[in-house]
N, CA and C atoms of all chains as a GROMACS GRO file, in nm:
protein
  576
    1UNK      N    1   1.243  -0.145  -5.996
    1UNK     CA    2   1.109  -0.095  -5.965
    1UNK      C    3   1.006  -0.153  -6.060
    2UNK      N    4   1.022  -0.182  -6.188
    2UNK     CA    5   0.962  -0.215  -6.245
    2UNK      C    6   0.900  -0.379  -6.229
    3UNK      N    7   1.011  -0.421  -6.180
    3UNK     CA    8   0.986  -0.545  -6.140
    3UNK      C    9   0.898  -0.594  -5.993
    4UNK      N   10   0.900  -0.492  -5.961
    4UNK     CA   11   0.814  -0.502  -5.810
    4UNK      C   12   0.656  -0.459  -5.861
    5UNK      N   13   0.627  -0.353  -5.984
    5UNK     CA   14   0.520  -0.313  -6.022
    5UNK      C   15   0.459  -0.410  -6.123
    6UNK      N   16   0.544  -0.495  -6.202
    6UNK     CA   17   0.503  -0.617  -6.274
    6UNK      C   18   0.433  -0.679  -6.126
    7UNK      N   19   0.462  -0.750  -6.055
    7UNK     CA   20   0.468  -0.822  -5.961
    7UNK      C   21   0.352  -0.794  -5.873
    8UNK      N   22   0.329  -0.637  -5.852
    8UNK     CA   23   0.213  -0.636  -5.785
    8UNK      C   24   0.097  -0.592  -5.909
    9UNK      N   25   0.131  -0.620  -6.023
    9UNK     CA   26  -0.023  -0.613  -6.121
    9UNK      C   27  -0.041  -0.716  -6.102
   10UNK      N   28   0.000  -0.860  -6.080
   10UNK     CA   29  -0.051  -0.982  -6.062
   10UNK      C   30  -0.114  -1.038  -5.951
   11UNK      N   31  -0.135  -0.927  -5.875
   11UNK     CA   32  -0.253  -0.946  -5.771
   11UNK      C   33  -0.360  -0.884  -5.826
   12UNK      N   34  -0.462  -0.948  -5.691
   12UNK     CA   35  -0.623  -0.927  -5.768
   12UNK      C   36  -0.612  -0.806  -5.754
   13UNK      N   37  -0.551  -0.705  -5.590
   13UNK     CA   38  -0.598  -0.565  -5.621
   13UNK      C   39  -0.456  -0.536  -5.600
   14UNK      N   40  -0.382  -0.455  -5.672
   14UNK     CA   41  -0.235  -0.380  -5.660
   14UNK      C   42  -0.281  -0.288  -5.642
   15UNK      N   43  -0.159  -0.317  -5.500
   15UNK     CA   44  -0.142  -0.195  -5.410
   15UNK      C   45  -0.020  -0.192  -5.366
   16UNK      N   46   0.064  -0.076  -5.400
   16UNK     CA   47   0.190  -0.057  -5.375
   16UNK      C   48   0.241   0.026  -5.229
   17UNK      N   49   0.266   0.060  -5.138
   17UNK     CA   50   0.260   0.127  -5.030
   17UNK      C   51   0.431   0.180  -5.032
   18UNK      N   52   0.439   0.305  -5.039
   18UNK     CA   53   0.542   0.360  -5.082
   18UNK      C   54   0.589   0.489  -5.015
   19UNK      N   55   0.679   0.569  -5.064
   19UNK     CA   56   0.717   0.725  -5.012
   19UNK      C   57   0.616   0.792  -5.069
   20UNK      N   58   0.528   0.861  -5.097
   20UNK     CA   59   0.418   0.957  -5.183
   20UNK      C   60   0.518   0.997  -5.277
   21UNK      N   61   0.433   0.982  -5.388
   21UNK     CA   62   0.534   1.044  -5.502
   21UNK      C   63   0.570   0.946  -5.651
   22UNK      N   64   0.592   0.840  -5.579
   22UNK     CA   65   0.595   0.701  -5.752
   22UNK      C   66   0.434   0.718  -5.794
   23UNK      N   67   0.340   0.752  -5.770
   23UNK     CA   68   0.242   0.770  -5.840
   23UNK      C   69   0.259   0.843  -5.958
   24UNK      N   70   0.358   0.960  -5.958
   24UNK     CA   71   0.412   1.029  -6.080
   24UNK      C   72   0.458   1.004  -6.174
   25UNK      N   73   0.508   0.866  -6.155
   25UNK     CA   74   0.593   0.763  -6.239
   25UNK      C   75   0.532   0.714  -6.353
   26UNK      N   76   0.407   0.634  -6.255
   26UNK     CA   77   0.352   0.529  -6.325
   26UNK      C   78   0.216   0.545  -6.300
   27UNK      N   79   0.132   0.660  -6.364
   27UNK     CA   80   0.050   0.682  -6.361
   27UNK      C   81  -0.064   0.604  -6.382
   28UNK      N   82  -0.038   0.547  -6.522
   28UNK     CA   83  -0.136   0.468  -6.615
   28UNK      C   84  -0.123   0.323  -6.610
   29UNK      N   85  -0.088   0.275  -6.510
   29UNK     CA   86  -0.059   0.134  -6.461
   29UNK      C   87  -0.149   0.044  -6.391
   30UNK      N   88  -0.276   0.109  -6.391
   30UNK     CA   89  -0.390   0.061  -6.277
   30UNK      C   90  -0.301   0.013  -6.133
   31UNK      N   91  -0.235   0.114  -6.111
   31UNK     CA   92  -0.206   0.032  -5.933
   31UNK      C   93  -0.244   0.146  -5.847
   32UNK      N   94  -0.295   0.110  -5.690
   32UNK     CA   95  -0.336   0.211  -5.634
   32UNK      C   96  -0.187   0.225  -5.552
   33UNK      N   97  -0.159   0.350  -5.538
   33UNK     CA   98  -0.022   0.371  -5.459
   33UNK      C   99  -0.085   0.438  -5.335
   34UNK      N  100  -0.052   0.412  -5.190
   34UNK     CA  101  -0.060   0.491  -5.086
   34UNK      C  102   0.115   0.489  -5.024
   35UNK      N  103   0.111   0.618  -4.924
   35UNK     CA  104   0.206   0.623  -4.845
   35UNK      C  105   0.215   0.474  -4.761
   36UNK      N  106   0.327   0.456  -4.694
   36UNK     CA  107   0.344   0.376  -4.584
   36UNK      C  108   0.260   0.369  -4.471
   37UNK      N  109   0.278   0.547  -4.453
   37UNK     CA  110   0.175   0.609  -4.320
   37UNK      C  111   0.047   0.559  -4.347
   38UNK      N  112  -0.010   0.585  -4.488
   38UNK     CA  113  -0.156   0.541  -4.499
   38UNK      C  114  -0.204   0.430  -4.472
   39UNK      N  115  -0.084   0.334  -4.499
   39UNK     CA  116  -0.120   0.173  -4.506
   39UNK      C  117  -0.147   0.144  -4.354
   40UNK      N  118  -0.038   0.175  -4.294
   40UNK     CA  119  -0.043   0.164  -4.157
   40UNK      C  120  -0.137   0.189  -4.069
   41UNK      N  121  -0.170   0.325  -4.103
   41UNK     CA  122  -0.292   0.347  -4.034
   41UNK      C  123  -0.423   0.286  -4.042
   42UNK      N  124  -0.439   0.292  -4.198
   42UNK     CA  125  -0.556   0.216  -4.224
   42UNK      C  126  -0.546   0.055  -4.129
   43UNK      N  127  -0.453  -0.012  -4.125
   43UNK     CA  128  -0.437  -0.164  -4.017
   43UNK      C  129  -0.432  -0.153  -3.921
   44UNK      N  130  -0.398  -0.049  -3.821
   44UNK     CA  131  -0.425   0.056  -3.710
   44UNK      C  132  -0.576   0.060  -3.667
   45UNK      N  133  -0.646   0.133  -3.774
   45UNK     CA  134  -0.722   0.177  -3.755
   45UNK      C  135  -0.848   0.054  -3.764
   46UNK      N  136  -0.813  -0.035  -3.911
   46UNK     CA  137  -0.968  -0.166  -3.873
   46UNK      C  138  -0.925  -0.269  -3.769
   47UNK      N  139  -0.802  -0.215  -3.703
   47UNK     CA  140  -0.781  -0.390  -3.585
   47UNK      C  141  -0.692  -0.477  -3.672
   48UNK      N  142  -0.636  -0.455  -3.788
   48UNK     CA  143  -0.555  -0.541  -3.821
   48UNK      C  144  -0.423  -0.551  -3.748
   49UNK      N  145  -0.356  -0.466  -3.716
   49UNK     CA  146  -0.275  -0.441  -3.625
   49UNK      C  147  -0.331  -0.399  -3.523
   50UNK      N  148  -0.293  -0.434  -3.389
   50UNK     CA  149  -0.311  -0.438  -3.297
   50UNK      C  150  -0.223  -0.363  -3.188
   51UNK      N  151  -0.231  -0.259  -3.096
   51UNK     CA  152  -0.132  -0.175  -3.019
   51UNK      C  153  -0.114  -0.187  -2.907
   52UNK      N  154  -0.007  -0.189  -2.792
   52UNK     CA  155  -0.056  -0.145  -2.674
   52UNK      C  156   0.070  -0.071  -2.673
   53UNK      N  157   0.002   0.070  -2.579
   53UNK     CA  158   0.061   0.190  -2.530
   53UNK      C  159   0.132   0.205  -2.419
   54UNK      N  160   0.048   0.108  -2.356
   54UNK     CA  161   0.129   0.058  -2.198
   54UNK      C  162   0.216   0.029  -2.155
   55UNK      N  163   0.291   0.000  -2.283
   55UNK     CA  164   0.396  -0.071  -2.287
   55UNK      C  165   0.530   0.060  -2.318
   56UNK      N  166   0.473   0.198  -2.336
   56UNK     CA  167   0.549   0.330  -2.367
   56UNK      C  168   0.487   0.420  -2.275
   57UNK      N  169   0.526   0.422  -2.096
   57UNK     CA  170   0.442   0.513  -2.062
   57UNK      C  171   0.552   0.670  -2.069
   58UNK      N  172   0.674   0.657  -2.051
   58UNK     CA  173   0.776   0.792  -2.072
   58UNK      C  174   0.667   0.893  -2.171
   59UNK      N  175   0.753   1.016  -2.161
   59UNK     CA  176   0.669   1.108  -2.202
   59UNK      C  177   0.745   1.110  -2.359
   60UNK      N  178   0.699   1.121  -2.468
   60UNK     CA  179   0.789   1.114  -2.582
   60UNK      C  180   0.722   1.200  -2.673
   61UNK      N  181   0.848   1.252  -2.769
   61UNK     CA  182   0.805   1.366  -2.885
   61UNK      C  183   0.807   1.299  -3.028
   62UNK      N  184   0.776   1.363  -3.120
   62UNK     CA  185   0.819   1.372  -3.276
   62UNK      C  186   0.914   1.412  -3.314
   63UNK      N  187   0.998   1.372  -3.423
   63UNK     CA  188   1.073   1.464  -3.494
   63UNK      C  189   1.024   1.426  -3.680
   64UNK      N  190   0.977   1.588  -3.673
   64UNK     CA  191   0.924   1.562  -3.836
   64UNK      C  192   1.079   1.539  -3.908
   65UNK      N  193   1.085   1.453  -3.957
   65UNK     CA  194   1.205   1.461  -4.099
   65UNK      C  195   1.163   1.535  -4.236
   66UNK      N  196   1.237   1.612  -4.295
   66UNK     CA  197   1.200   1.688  -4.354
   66UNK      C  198   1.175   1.628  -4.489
   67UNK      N  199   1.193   1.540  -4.546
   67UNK     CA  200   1.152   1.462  -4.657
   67UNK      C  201   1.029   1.438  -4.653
   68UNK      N  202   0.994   1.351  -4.558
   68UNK     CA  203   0.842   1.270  -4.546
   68UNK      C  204   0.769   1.430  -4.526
   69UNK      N  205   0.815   1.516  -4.470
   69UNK     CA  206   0.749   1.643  -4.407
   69UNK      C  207   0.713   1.744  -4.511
   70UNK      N  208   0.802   1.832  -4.485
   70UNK     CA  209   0.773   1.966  -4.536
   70UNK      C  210   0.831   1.983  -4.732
   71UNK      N  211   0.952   1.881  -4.724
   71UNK     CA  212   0.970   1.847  -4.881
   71UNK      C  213   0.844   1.789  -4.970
   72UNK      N  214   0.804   1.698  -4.906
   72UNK     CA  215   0.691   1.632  -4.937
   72UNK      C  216   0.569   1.728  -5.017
   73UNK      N  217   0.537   1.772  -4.902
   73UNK     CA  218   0.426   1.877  -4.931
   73UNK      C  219   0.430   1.983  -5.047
   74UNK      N  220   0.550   2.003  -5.042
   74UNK     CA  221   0.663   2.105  -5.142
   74UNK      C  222   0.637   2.020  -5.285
   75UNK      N  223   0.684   1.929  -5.312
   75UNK     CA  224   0.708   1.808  -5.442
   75UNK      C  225   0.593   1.773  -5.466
   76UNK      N  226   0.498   1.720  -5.382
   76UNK     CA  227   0.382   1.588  -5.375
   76UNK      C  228   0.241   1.648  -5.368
   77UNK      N  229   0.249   1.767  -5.258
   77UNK     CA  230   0.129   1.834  -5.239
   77UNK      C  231   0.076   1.756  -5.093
   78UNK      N  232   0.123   1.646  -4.991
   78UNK     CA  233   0.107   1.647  -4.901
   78UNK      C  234   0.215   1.590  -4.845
   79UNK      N  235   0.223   1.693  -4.728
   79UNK     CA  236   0.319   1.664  -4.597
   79UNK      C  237   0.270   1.564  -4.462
   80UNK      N  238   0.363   1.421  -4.464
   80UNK     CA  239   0.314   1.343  -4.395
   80UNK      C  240   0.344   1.447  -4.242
   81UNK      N  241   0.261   1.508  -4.152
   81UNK     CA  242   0.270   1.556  -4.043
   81UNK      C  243   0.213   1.491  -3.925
   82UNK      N  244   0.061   1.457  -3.954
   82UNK     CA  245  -0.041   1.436  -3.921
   82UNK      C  246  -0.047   1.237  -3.868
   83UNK      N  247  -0.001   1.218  -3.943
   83UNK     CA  248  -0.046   1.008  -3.997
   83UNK      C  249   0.101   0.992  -3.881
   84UNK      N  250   0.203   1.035  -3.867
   84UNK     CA  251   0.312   0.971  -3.792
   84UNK      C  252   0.286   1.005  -3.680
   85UNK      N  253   0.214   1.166  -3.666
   85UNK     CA  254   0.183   1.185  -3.470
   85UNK      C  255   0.042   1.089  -3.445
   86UNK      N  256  -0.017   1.022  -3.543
   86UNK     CA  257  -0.116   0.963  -3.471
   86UNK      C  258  -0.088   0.829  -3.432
   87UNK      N  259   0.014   0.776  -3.539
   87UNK     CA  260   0.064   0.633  -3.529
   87UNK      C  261   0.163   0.594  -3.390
   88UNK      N  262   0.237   0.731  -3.364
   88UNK     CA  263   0.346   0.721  -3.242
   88UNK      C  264   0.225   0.760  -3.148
   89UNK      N  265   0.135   0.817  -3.142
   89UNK     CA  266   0.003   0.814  -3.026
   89UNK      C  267  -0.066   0.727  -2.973
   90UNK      N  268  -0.060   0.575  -3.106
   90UNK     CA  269  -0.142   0.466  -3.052
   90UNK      C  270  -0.032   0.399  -2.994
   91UNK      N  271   0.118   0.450  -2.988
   91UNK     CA  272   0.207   0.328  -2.935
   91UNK      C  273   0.266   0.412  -2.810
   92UNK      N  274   0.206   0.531  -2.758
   92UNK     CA  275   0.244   0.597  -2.634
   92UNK      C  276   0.152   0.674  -2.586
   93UNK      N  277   0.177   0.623  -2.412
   93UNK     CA  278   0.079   0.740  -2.310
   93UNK      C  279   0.100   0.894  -2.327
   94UNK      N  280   0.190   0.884  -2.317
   94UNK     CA  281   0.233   1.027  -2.307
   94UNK      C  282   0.325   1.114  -2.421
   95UNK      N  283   0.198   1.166  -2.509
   95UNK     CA  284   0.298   1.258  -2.615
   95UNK      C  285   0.303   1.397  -2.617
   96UNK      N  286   0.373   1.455  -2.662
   96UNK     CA  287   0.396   1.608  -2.623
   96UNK      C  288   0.479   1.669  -2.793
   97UNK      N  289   0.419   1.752  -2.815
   97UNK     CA  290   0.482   1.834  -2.954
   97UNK      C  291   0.606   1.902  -2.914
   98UNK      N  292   0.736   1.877  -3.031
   98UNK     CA  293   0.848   2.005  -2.961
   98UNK      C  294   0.771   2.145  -3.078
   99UNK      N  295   0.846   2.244  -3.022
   99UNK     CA  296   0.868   2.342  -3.095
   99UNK      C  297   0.949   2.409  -3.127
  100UNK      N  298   0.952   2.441  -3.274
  100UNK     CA  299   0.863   2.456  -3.329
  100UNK      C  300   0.840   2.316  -3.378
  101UNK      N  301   0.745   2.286  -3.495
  101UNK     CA  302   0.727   2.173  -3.584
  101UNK      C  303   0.668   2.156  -3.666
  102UNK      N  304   0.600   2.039  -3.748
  102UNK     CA  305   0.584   2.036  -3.880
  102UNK      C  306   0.647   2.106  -3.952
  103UNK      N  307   0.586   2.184  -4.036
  103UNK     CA  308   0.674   2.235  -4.144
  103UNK      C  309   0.754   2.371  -4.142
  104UNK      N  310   0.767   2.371  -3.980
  104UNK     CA  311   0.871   2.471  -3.932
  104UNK      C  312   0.978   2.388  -3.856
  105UNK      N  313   0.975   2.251  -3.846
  105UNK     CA  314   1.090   2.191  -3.780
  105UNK      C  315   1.199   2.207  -3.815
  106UNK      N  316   1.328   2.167  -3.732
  106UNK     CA  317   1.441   2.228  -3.759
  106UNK      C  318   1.506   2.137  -3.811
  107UNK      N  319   1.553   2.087  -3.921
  107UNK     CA  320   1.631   2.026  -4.009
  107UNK      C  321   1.788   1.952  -3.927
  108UNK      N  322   1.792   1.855  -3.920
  108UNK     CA  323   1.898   1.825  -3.829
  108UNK      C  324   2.010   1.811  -3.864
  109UNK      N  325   2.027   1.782  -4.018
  109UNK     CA  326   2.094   1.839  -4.107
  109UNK      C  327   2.211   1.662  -4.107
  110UNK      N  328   2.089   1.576  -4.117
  110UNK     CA  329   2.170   1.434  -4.145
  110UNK      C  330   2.105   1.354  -4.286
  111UNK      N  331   2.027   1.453  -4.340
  111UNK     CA  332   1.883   1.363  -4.449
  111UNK      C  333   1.962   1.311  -4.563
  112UNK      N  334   1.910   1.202  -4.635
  112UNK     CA  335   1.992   1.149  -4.713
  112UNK      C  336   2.153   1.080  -4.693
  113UNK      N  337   2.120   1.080  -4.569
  113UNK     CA  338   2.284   0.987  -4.524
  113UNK      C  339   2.383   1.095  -4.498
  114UNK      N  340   2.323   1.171  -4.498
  114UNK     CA  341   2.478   1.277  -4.492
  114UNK      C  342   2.598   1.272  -4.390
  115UNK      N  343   2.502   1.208  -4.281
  115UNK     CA  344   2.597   1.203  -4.151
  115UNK      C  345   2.731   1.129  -4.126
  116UNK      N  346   2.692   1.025  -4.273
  116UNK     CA  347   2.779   0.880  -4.260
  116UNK      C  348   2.876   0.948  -4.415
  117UNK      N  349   2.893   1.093  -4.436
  117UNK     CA  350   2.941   1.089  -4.580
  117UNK      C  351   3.090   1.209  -4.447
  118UNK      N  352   3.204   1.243  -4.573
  118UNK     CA  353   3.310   1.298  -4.475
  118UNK      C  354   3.316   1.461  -4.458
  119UNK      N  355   3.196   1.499  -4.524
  119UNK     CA  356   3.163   1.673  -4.470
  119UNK      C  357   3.116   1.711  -4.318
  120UNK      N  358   3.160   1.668  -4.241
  120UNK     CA  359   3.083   1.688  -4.098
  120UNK      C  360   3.074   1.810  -4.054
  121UNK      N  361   3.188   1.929  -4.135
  121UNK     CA  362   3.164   2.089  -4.057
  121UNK      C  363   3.082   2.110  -4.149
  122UNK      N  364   3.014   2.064  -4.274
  122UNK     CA  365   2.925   2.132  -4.368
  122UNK      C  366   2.775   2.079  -4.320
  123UNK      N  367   2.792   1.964  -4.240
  123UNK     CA  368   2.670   1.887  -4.248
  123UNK      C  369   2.623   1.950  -4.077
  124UNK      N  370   2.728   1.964  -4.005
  124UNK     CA  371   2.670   2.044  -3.855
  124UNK      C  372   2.631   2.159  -3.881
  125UNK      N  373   2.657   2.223  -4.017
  125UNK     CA  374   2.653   2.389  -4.028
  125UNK      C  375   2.524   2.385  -4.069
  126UNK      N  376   2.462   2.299  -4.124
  126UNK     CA  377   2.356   2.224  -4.208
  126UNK      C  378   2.272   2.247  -4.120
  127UNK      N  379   2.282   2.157  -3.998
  127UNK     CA  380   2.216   2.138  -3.856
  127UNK      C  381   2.210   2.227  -3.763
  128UNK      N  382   2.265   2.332  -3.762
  128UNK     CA  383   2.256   2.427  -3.674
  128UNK      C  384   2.186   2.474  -3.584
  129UNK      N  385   2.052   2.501  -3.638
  129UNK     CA  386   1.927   2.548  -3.546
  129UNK      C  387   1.915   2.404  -3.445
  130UNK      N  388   1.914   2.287  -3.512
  130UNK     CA  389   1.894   2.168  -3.419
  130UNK      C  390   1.959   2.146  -3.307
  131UNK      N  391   2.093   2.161  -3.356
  131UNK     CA  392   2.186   2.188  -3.247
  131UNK      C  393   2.141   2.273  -3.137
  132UNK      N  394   2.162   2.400  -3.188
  132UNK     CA  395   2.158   2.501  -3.107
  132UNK      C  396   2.006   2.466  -3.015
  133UNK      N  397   1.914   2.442  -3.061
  133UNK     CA  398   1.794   2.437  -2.966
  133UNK      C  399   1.780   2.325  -2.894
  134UNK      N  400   1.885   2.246  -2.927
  134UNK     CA  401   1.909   2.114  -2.788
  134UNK      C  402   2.003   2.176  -2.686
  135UNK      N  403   2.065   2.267  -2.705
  135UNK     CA  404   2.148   2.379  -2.615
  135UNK      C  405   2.066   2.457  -2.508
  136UNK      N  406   1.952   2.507  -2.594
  136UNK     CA  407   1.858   2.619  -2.530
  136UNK      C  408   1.794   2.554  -2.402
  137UNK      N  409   1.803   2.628  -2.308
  137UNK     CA  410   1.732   2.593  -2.183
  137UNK      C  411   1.610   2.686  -2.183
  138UNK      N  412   1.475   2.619  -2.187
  138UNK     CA  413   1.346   2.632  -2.218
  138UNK      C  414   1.257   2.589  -2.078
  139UNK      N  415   1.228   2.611  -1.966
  139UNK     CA  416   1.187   2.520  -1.860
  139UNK      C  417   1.020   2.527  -1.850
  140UNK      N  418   0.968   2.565  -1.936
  140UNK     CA  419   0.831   2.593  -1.931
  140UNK      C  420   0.804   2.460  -2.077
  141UNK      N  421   0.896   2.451  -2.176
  141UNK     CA  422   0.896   2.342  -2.292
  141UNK      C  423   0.854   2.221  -2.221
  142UNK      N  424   0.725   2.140  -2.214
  142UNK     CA  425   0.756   2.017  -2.147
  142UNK      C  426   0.813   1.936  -2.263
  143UNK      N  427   0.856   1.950  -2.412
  143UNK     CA  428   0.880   1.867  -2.475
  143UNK      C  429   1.048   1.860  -2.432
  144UNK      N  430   1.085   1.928  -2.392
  144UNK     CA  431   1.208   1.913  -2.303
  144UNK      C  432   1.262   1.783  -2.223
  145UNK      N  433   1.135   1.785  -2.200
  145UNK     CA  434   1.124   1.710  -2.062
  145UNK      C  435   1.109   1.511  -2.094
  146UNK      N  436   1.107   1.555  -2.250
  146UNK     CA  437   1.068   1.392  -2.334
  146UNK      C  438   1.170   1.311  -2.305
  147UNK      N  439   1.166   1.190  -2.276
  147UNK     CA  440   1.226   1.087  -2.293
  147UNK      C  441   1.304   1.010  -2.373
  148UNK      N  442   1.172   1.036  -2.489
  148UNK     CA  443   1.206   0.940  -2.586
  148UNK      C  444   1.165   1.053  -2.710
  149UNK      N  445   1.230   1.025  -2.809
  149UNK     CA  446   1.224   1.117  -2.930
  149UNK      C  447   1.177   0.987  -3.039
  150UNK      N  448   1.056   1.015  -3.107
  150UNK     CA  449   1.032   0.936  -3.220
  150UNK      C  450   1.034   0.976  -3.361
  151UNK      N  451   1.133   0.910  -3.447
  151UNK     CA  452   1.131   0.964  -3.575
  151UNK      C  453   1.135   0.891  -3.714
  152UNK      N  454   1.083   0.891  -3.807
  152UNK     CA  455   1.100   0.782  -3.936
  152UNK      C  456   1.231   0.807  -4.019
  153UNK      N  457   1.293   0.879  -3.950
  153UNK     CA  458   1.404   0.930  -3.987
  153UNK      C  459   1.537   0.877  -4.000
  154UNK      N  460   1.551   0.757  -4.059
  154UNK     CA  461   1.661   0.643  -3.974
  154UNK      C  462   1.834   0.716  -3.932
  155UNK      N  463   1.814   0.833  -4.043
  155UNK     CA  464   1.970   0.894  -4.040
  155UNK      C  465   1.980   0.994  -3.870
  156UNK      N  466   1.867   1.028  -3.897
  156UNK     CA  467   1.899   1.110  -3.733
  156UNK      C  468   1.870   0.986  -3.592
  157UNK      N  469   1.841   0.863  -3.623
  157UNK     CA  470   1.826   0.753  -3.505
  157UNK      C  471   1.980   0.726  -3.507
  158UNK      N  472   2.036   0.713  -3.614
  158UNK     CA  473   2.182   0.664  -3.599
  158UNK      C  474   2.268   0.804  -3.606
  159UNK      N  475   2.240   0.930  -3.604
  159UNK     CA  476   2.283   1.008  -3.568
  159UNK      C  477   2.320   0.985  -3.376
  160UNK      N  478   2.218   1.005  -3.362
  160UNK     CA  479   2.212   1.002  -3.217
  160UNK      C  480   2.270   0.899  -3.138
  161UNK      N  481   2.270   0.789  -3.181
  161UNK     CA  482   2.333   0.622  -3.101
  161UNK      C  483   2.453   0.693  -3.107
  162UNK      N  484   2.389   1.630  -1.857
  162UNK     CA  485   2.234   1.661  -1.993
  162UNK      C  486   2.148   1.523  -1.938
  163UNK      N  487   2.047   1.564  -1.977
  163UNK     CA  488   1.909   1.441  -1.952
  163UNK      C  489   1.955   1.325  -2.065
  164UNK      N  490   1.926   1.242  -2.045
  164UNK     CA  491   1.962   1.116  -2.195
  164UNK      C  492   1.786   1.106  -2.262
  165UNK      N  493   1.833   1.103  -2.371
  165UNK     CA  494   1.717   1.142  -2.488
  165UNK      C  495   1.714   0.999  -2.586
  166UNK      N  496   1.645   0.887  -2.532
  166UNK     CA  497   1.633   0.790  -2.669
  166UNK      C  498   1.566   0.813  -2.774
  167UNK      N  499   1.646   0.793  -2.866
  167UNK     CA  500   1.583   0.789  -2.992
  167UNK      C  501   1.539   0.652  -3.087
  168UNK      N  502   1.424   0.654  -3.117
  168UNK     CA  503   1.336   0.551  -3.139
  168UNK      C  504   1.294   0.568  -3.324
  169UNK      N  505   1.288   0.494  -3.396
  169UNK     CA  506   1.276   0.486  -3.558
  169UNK      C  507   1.098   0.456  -3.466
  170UNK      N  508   1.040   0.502  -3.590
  170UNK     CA  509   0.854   0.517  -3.609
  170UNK      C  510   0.863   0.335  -3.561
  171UNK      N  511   0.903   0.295  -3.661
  171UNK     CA  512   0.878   0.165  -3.696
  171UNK      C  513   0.889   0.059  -3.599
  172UNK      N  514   0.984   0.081  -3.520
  172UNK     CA  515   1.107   0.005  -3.446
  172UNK      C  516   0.964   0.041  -3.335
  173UNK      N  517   0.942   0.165  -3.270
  173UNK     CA  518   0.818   0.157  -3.175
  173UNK      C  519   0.714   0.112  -3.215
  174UNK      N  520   0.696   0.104  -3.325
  174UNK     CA  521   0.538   0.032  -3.378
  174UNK      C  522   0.559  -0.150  -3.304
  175UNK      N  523   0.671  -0.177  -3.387
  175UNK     CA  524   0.734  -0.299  -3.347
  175UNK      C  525   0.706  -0.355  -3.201
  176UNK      N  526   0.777  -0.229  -3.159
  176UNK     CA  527   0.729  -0.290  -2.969
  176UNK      C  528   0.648  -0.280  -2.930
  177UNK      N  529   0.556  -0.214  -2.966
  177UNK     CA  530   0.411  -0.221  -2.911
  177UNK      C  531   0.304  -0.283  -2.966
  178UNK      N  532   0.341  -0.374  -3.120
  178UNK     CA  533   0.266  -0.485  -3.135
  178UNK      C  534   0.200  -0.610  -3.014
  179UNK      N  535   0.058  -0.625  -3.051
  179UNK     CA  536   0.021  -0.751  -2.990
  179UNK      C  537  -0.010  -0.806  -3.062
  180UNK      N  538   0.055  -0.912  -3.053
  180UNK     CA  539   0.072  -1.053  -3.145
  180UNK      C  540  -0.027  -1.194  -3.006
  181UNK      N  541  -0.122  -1.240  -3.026
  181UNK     CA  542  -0.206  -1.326  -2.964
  181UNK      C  543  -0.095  -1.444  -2.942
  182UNK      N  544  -0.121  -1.455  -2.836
  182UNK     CA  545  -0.038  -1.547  -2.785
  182UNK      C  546   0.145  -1.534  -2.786
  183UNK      N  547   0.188  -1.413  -2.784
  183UNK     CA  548   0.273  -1.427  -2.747
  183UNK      C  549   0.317  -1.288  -2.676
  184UNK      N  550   0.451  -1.362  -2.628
  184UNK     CA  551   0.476  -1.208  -2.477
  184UNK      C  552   0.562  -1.094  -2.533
  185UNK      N  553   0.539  -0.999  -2.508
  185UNK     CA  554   0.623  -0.914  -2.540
  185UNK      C  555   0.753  -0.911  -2.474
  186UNK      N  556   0.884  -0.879  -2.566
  186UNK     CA  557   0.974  -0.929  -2.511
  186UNK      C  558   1.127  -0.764  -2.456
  187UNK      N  559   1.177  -0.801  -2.389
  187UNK     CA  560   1.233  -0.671  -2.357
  187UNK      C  561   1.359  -0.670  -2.454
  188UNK      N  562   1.378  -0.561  -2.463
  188UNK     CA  563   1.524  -0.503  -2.523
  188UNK      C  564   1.656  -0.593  -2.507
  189UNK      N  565   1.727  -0.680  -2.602
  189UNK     CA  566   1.799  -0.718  -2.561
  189UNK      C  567   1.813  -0.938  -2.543
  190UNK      N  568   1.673  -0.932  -2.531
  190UNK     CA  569   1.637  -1.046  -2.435
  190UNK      C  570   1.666  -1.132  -2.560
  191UNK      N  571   1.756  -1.237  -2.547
  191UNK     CA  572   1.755  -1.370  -2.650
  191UNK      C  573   1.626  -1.418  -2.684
  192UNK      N  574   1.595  -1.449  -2.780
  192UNK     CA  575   1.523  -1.565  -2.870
  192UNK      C  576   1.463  -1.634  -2.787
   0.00000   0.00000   0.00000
């Protein structure tokens, strides 16, 4: 890490784009730290990046991960909630909230790799509510009805494959 | 059960880039 923060003081403006939180580190370093989400958006948002939606018309949800989420907010003082439903908004027609969410979402109980480690009755027991509410038949939920589930979550994408 | 894809943030950012002058390409599709 240190070597990546040498590396970006030798630009004209260092800027590190990160998990929220190494700002705690390295306070007194003159570097500006933003989230990932922030960076993104901000290139999102002046046209540096460029989107089309058209290309995602299925109806698709969120899944907050609880790190970037509700830990976050807990540790850091902000919970990325907000910056990922707008970013999966510019890349789809059709989005729909499950419930519950944000910082009542249900923990899927794979964070930190757990899924790929050999506790699987501790790590489903973990997951429970998730489970169980992919069970629940809800017919009024249109997030039910989603297609596609979007998440920054890489352990619950390879959960699911 | 309904089939439910699951998509990384990123991986959809990915596909729904426009890049000028070039085509977007489908799932799968060689080089």
């Amino acid at each position: 890490m240190n070597a990546i923060i040498s590396s970006c003081l030798s630009e004209a403006t260092p800027t590190i784009a990160t998990r929220l939180g190494l700002q705690n580190w390295f306070k007194d370093e003159g570097v500006k730290f933003l989230g990932i989400f922030d960076l993104l958006k901000e290139y999102i948002e002046t046209g540096r990046v460029k989107l089309d939606k058209t290309r995602h018309p299925q109806l698709t949800t969120y899944h907050d991960p609880c790190n970037y989420a509700r830990k976050s907010e807990r540790a850091f003082g902000h919970g990325y909630y907000e910056e990922p439903r707008w970013i999966t908004q510019q890349c789809v027609e059709n989005f729909v909230d499950m419930y519950p969410n944000r910082a009542n979402n249900f923990c899927c109980g794979a964070g930190g790799g757990a899924w790929a480690m050999p506790y699987a009755e501790e790590r489903i027991y973990y997951g429970r509510s998730r489970r169980n509410r992919s069970r629940r038949r809800a017919p009024n939920s249109s997030s039910l009805r989603a297609t596609t589930a979007v998440t920054d979550h890489e352990e619950l994408r390879k959960e699911s494959a | 059960m309904m089939h439910v894809e699951v998509k990384y943030l990123w991986e959809l950012v990915a596909d729904s880039l426009v890049i000028e002058g070039v085509e977007p390409k489908e799932h799968g599709e060689e080089e």
